[in-house]
N, C-alpha and C positions, 0 to 999 in steps of 0.2 A: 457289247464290245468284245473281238476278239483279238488278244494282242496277240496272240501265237499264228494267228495268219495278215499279222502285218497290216490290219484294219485300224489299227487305233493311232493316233500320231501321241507318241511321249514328248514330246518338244515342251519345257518348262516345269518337266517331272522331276523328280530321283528315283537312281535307281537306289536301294541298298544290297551291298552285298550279302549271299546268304552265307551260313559256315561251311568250309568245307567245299568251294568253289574250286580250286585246286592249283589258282595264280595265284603265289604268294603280292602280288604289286594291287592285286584286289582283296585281301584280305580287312575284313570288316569295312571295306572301301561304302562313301557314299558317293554317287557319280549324280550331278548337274546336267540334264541333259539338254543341249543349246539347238540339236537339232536332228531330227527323227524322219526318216520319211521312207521312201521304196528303194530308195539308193543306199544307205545306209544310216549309221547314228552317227553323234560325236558328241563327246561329254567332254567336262573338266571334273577332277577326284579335288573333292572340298573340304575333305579331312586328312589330309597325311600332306603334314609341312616337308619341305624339299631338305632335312639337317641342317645346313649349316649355314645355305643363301638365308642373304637377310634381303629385303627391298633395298636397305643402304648402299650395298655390298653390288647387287646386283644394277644401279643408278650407275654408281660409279664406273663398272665396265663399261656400261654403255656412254661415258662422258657427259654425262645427266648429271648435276650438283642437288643431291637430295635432302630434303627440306628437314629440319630439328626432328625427331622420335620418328622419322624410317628404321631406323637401325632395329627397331625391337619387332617391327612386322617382318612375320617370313613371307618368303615364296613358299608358294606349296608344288608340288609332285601333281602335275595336271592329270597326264596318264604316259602309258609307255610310248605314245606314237611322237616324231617330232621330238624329243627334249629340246633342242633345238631353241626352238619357239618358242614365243609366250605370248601369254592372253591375262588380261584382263577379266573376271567376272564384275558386274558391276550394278546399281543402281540407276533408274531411270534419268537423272538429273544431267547425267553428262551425254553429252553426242561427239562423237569424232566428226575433224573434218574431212577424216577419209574415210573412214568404212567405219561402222559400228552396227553390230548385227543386233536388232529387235527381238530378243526371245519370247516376252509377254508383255506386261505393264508391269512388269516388278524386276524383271532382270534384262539386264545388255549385257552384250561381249564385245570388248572390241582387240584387237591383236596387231594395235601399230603404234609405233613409238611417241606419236603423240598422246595419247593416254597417260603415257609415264613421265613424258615430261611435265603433264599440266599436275597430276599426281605432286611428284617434286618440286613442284613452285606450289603445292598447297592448294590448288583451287581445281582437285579434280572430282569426281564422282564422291559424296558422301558417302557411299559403301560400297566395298572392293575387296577385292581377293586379286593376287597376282599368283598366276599359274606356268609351271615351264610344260610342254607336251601337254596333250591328250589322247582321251579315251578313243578309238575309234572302230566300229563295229561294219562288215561291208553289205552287202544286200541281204535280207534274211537271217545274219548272223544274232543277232540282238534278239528278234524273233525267237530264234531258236536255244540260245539261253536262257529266254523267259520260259519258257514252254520247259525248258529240263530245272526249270528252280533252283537256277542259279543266281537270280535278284526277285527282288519282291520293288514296287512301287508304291512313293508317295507322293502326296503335294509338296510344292517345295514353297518355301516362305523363306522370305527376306530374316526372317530370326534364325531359322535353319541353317542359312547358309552363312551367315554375315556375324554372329550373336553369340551363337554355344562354340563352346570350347572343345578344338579338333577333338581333345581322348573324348569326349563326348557325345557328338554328331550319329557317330552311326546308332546307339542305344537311343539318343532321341529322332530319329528318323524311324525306328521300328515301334517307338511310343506313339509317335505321330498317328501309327497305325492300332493301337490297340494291341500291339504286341509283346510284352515282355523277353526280353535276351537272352534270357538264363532259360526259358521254354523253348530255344532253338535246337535242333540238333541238325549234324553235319551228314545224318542219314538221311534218306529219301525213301519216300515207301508209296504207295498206293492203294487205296482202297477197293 
Protein backbone atom coordinates (compact mmCIF):
# COMPACT_ATOMS: atom_id res chain seq x y z
CA UNK A 1 0.00 0.00 0.00
CA UNK A 2 0.92 3.36 -0.92
CA UNK A 3 -0.62 6.24 1.00
CA UNK A 4 1.65 8.97 -0.44
CA UNK A 5 0.35 8.28 -3.94
CA UNK A 6 -3.21 8.27 -3.00
CA UNK A 7 -3.66 4.21 -3.54
CA UNK A 8 -4.91 3.47 -0.18
CA UNK A 9 -8.61 4.65 0.75
CA UNK A 10 -8.31 5.96 4.76
CA UNK A 11 -12.14 6.10 4.93
CA UNK A 12 -12.88 4.63 8.78
CA UNK A 13 -9.10 5.35 9.83
CA UNK A 14 -7.64 8.07 12.32
CA UNK A 15 -5.52 10.17 11.51
CA UNK A 16 -3.20 11.26 14.70
CA UNK A 17 -1.54 14.27 14.78
CA UNK A 18 2.11 14.24 14.95
CA UNK A 19 4.04 17.21 17.11
CA UNK A 20 5.08 19.87 15.75
CA UNK A 21 2.51 20.06 12.65
CA UNK A 22 2.44 23.70 12.72
CA UNK A 23 -1.66 24.31 12.99
CA UNK A 24 -2.31 25.19 16.33
CA UNK A 25 -6.49 23.73 15.65
CA UNK A 26 -4.46 20.19 15.05
CA UNK A 27 -2.30 20.13 17.68
CA UNK A 28 -2.28 16.65 19.36
CA UNK A 29 -5.61 16.53 17.10
CA UNK A 30 -7.04 12.79 16.51
CA UNK A 31 -9.09 13.18 13.10
CA UNK A 32 -12.06 10.39 12.24
CA UNK A 33 -11.88 9.95 8.81
CA UNK A 34 -15.73 9.60 7.29
CA UNK A 35 -14.29 9.75 3.84
CA UNK A 36 -11.15 9.45 1.63
CA UNK A 37 -11.01 9.14 -1.89
CA UNK A 38 -9.06 10.97 -5.26
CA UNK A 39 -11.19 13.99 -4.53
CA UNK A 40 -10.31 14.71 -1.24
CA UNK A 41 -10.72 13.70 2.58
CA UNK A 42 -13.12 14.87 5.32
CA UNK A 43 -12.83 14.01 8.94
CA UNK A 44 -14.35 15.07 12.19
CA UNK A 45 -11.51 15.99 15.33
CA UNK A 46 -12.77 13.62 18.27
CA UNK A 47 -10.83 14.94 20.97
CA UNK A 48 -10.96 18.65 21.59
CA UNK A 49 -14.45 19.65 23.11
CA UNK A 50 -15.99 23.00 21.37
CA UNK A 51 -15.44 25.15 25.51
CA UNK A 52 -18.29 26.18 26.40
CA UNK A 53 -21.31 24.52 23.92
CA UNK A 54 -22.86 21.92 25.74
CA UNK A 55 -25.51 19.48 23.59
CA UNK A 56 -28.19 21.32 26.09
CA UNK A 57 -27.22 24.61 25.08
CA UNK A 58 -26.80 23.83 21.56
CA UNK A 59 -30.80 21.73 21.36
CA UNK A 60 -32.05 24.80 22.78
CA UNK A 61 -30.84 27.15 19.83
CA UNK A 62 -32.03 24.98 17.65
CA UNK A 63 -35.80 24.89 19.48
CA UNK A 64 -35.13 21.14 20.19
CA UNK A 65 -36.38 20.44 23.99
CA UNK A 66 -33.34 18.36 25.25
CA UNK A 67 -33.80 15.33 27.18
CA UNK A 68 -32.64 15.22 31.36
CA UNK A 69 -28.12 14.92 31.32
CA UNK A 70 -27.51 16.77 27.74
CA UNK A 71 -26.33 19.42 29.64
CA UNK A 72 -22.96 17.70 30.77
CA UNK A 73 -22.17 16.31 26.95
CA UNK A 74 -20.23 18.82 24.91
CA UNK A 75 -20.11 19.54 21.47
CA UNK A 76 -16.68 19.07 20.17
CA UNK A 77 -14.63 21.43 17.65
CA UNK A 78 -15.13 19.04 14.39
CA UNK A 79 -12.38 20.91 12.42
CA UNK A 80 -11.91 24.42 10.89
CA UNK A 81 -14.11 24.05 7.73
CA UNK A 82 -17.91 24.98 8.04
CA UNK A 83 -18.25 25.71 11.99
CA UNK A 84 -21.29 26.48 10.87
CA UNK A 85 -22.44 23.02 10.67
CA UNK A 86 -22.69 20.03 12.56
CA UNK A 87 -22.55 16.32 12.31
CA UNK A 88 -23.21 13.85 14.11
CA UNK A 89 -20.47 10.80 14.63
CA UNK A 90 -22.40 7.79 15.51
CA UNK A 91 -22.91 4.07 16.11
CA UNK A 92 -24.52 1.67 13.63
CA UNK A 93 -28.06 1.36 15.39
CA UNK A 94 -29.47 4.56 14.11
CA UNK A 95 -30.42 5.60 10.33
CA UNK A 96 -31.68 8.96 9.39
CA UNK A 97 -34.52 9.28 7.41
CA UNK A 98 -32.73 11.71 5.20
CA UNK A 99 -29.24 11.06 4.74
CA UNK A 100 -26.98 9.14 6.89
CA UNK A 101 -23.54 8.36 5.59
CA UNK A 102 -22.14 4.46 5.96
CA UNK A 103 -18.55 4.91 7.17
CA UNK A 104 -17.94 1.09 7.98
CA UNK A 105 -19.92 -1.29 10.34
CA UNK A 106 -18.90 0.49 13.42
CA UNK A 107 -19.50 4.11 12.49
CA UNK A 108 -22.22 6.62 10.82
CA UNK A 109 -22.35 10.24 10.21
CA UNK A 110 -25.29 11.77 9.70
CA UNK A 111 -25.44 15.93 9.55
CA UNK A 112 -29.32 16.65 9.69
CA UNK A 113 -31.43 17.90 12.37
CA UNK A 114 -33.17 14.80 12.65
CA UNK A 115 -30.45 13.06 14.42
CA UNK A 116 -30.67 15.72 17.16
CA UNK A 117 -34.00 15.67 17.59
CA UNK A 118 -34.29 11.77 18.06
CA UNK A 119 -30.96 12.30 20.32
CA UNK A 120 -33.30 14.91 22.50
CA UNK A 121 -36.27 12.63 22.86
CA UNK A 122 -33.78 9.89 24.19
CA UNK A 123 -34.00 7.23 21.48
CA UNK A 124 -31.16 8.09 19.35
CA UNK A 125 -28.00 6.27 18.36
CA UNK A 126 -26.39 4.53 21.52
CA UNK A 127 -23.03 6.11 20.68
CA UNK A 128 -22.46 9.58 19.52
CA UNK A 129 -20.34 12.58 19.39
CA UNK A 130 -21.92 15.87 18.34
CA UNK A 131 -19.40 17.93 16.11
CA UNK A 132 -19.59 21.71 14.79
CA UNK A 133 -17.18 21.94 11.31
CA UNK A 134 -14.80 19.68 9.92
CA UNK A 135 -11.57 18.64 8.73
CA UNK A 136 -11.30 18.92 5.11
CA UNK A 137 -8.30 18.05 3.02
CA UNK A 138 -8.65 18.72 -1.22
CA UNK A 139 -7.18 16.39 -3.98
CA UNK A 140 -3.76 15.17 -2.90
CA UNK A 141 -3.60 17.44 0.02
CA UNK A 142 -3.97 14.60 2.71
CA UNK A 143 -1.66 12.52 0.51
CA UNK A 144 0.71 15.00 0.85
CA UNK A 145 0.73 15.52 4.65
CA UNK A 146 1.15 12.03 5.09
CA UNK A 147 4.15 11.69 3.10
CA UNK A 148 5.77 14.87 5.04
CA UNK A 149 4.83 13.19 8.56
CA UNK A 150 2.52 15.16 9.68
CA UNK A 151 -0.24 12.34 10.94
CA UNK A 152 0.53 8.84 11.46
CA UNK A 153 -2.53 6.23 11.05
CA UNK A 154 -4.61 3.91 13.09
CA UNK A 155 -7.58 1.80 13.43
CA UNK A 156 -10.24 3.36 14.69
CA UNK A 157 -12.69 1.55 17.41
CA UNK A 158 -15.79 2.24 18.79
CA UNK A 159 -13.81 2.66 22.40
CA UNK A 160 -11.48 5.05 20.68
CA UNK A 161 -13.68 7.35 19.75
CA UNK A 162 -16.83 7.00 22.01
CA UNK A 163 -15.08 5.67 25.53
CA UNK A 164 -11.53 7.40 26.49
CA UNK A 165 -11.50 10.59 27.66
CA UNK A 166 -10.81 13.57 25.16
CA UNK A 167 -7.22 14.82 27.34
CA UNK A 168 -6.65 11.13 26.45
CA UNK A 169 -7.51 10.10 22.93
CA UNK A 170 -4.69 11.26 21.19
CA UNK A 171 -1.79 9.20 23.61
CA UNK A 172 -4.22 6.17 23.27
CA UNK A 173 -4.53 6.45 19.52
CA UNK A 174 -0.46 6.32 19.31
CA UNK A 175 -0.61 3.24 21.99
CA UNK A 176 -3.06 1.83 19.56
CA UNK A 177 -0.01 1.75 17.63
CA UNK A 178 2.73 0.57 19.71
CA UNK A 179 4.02 3.94 20.14
CA UNK A 180 4.69 5.74 23.22
CA UNK A 181 4.20 9.86 23.30
CA UNK A 182 6.92 10.87 25.34
CA UNK A 183 9.31 9.10 22.17
CA UNK A 184 7.91 11.63 19.83
CA UNK A 185 9.78 14.48 18.75
CA UNK A 186 8.47 17.49 16.72
CA UNK A 187 11.77 16.93 14.45
CA UNK A 188 11.82 15.11 11.21
CA UNK A 189 14.87 13.50 9.94
CA UNK A 190 15.80 10.95 7.51
CA UNK A 191 17.73 8.19 7.05
Amino acid sequence: MDIASGTTDLTGHMLIAMPGMGDPRFEQAVVFLCAHSDEGAMGLIVNKPSGDVTMAGLLEQLSITPAPGLERRQVHFGGPVEMGRGFVLHSPDYQSGLTTLQVDGEFHMTGTLDVLETIARGDGPARWMAMLGYAGWGPGQLEEELAQNGWLVCDASPELVFDIADASKWEAALNSLGIPAHLLSAEGGTA
